[in-house]
N, C-alpha and C positions, 0 to 999 in steps of 0.2 A: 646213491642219488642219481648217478648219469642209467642206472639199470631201471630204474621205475620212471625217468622220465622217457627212455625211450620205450618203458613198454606203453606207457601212456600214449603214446605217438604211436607207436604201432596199432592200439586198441584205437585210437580214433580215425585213423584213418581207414580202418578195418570198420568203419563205422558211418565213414562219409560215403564208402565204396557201396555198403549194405545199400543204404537211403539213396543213392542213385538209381541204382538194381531195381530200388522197389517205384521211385517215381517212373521208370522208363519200362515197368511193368503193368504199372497202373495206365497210363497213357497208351500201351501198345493194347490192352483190354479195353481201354473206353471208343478208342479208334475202333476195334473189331464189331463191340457197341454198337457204335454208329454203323458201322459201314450194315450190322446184321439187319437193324431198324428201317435201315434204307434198305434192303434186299426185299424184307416183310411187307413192307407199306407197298412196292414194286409189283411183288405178287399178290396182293388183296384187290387188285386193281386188274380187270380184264383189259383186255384192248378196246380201241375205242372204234365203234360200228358206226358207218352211213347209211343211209338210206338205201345202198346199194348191198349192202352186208357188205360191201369190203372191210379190212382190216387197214383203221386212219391210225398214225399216230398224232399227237400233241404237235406236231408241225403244221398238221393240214388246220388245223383250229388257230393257230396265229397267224397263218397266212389269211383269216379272213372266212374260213369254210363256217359260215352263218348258216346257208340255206338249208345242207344237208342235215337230216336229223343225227346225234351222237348221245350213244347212248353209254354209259362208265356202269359196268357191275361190279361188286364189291363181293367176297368172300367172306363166309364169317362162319368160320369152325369151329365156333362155337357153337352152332345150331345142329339139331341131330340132322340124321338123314331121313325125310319122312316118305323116302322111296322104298321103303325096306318094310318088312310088317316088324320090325322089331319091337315090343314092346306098344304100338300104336294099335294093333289092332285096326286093319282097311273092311273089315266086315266083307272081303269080296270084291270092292267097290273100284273100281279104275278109272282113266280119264280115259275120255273118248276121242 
């Protein structure tokens, strides 16, 4: 009796420890999650340009910078590169 209750006590707390393990696993991955999501979103996002081409951040836009034009490009790598003949076939054809 005292040998199967304590393996029972050994097995579960061998068991609470597991399920910690795995919540402070799971959390330290969702945390990396976010933080990668936020990196991503960071870089689809060029700087943001005035009318001067200087390089503004999000400061000079809540300080009130209306007049100047700002302009936000986005990344999307999803799209081929249609600077390349790969596959598009340019017939020759360039910008001027």
């Amino acid at each position: 009796e005292c040998v199967r209750n304590r393996k029972f006590h050994v097995i579960g707390t061998q068991t609470d420890t597991y399920k910690k393990k795995v919540k402070n696993h799971e959390e330290t991955q969702n945390d990396l999650l976010r933080e990668f999501q936020r990196r991503d979103a960071e870089c689809q996002y060029a700087a943001f340009v005035d009318q001067e081409g200087e390089y503004q951040s999000t400061v000079g836009m809540a300080n009130g910078n209306v007049n100047g034009h700002i302009f936000a490009f986005r990344l999307q790598p999803s799209q081929p590169n249609l600077q390349h003949d790969e596959g598009y076939g340019s017939y020759g054809l360039t910008l001027a």
